[in-house]
C-alpha positions in Angstrom: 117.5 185.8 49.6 116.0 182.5 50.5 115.5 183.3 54.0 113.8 186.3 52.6 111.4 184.5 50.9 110.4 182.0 53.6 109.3 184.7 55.8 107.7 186.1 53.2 106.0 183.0 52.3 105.2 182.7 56.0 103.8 185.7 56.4 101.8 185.1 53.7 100.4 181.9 54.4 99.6 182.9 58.6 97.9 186.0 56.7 95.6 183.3 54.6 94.9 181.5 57.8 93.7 184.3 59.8 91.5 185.5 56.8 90.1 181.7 56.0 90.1 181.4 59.9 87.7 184.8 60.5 83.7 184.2 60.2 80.5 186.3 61.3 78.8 185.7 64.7 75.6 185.2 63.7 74.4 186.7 67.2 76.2 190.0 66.7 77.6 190.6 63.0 80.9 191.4 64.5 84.0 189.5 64.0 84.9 186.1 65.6 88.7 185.3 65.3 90.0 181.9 65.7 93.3 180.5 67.2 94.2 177.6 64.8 97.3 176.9 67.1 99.5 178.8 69.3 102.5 177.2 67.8 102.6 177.6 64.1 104.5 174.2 63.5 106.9 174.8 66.7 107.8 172.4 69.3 105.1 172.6 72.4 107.3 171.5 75.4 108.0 172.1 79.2 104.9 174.7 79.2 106.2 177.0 76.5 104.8 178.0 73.4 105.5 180.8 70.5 102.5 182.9 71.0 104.1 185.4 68.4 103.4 182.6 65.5 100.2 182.9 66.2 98.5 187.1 65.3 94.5 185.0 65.2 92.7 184.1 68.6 89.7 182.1 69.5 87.9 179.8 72.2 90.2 176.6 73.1 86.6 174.8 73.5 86.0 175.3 69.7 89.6 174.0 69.1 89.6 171.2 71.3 86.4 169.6 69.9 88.3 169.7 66.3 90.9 168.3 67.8 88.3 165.5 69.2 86.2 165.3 65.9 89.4 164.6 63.8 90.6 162.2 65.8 87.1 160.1 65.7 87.7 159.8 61.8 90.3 157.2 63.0 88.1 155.0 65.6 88.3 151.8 64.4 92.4 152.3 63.0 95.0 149.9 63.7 97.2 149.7 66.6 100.7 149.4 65.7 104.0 150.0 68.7 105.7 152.5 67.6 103.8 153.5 64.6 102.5 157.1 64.1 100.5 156.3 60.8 96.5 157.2 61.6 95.8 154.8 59.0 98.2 152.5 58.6 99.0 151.5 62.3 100.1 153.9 65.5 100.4 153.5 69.0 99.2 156.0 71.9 101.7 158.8 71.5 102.0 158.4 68.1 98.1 158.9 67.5 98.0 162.3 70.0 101.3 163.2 68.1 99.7 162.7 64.7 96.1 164.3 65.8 97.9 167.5 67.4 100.4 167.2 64.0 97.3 167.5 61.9 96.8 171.2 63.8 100.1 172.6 63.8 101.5 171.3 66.7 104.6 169.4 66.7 104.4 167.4 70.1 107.0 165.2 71.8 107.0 161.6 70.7 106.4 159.7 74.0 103.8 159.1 76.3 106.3 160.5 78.9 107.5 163.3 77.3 104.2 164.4 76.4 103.6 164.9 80.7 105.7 168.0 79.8 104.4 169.3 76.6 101.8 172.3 77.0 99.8 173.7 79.9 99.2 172.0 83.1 95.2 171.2 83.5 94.9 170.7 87.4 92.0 167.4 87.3 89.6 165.7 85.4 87.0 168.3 86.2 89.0 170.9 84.5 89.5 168.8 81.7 88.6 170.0 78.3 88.4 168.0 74.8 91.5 167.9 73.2 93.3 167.8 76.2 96.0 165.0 76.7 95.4 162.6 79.6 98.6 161.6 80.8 99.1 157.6 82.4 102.0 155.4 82.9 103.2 154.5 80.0 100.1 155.6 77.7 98.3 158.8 76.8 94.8 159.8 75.5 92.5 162.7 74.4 90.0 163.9 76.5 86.5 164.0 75.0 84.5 165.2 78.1 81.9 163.5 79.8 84.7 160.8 81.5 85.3 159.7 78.2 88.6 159.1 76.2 89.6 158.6 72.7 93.5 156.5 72.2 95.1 154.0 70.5 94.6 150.9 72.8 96.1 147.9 72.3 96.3 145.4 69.2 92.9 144.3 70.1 91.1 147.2 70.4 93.0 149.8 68.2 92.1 153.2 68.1 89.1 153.3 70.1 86.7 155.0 72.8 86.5 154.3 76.5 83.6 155.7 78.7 85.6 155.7 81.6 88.9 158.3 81.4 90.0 157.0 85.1 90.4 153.6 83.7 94.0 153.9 85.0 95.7 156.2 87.0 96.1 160.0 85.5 99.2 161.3 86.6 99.2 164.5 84.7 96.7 166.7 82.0 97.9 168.9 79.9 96.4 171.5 77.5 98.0 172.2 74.5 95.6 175.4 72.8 95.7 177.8 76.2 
């Protein structure tokens, strides 16, 4: 009966997402759906996601600058190893775990992992906002224009840096396909 229920109560609530998640194009007065996540609180590894948790579509660009502009409501947060808190101190992986959290999206918990998690973005010119730029040993979000947004150091904190090839990108990955 419980399991019953939950379904239900999923149902139900993806139902209230897709109706809060549905607005009018201005330019034609017709529908414009909107893909909150393609993972409905599932695990995003290895290039797999549950595209049945998800009935609502819409344009990763639109997704990947709310990714982007949540994220900024943390510039200036502490830097903490191994902390995830946005507020209370996180480190790189624990920031892009806790922004992507905020949308859904349960992501791996290390930089390293996170090379996996996804879709495979082939270089910086293909690069989107919201997608995960992948270093050694740290990760960031894209924000276009060369431009980054990640938990830094101590120093620094949570933070933007105008050049994304600071370091060495080994991979790019795209989370909302």
């Amino acid at each position: 009966m419980r399991t019953v229920l939950r379904r239900i109560m999923i149902s139900l609530a993806v139902t209230a997402l897709a109706l809060l998640f549905t607005a009018v194009s201005p330019a034609t007065d017709s529908a414009v759906r909107v893909q909150v996540s393609a993972a409905s609180r599932k695990t995003v590894s290895d290039g797999q996601t549950d595209q049945s948790a998800a009935p609502f579509a819409a344009s990763n660009d639109d997704i990947g600058n709310q990714v982007i502009a949540y994220a900024r409501k943390y510039l200036g947060g502490p830097y903490r190893y191994g902390g995830t808190s946005l507020t209370n101190g996180t480190d790189c992986s624990g920031f892009v775990m806790s922004i992507y959290k905020h949308f859904g999206v349960n992501l791996p918990r290390t930089s390293r992992a996170m090379r996996k998690a996804g879709f495979k973005v082939k270089n910086l010119s293909k690069a989107k906002p919201g997608d995960i730029l992948c270093y050694s040993g740290h990760v960031a979000l894209y924000m276009g224009n060369n431009t980054i947004i990640h938990a830094s150091n101590k120093k620094n904190g949570i933070c933007i840096r105008k050049n994304a090839k600071y370091k060495k990108i080994l991979k790019i990955r795209r989370i909302f396909k």
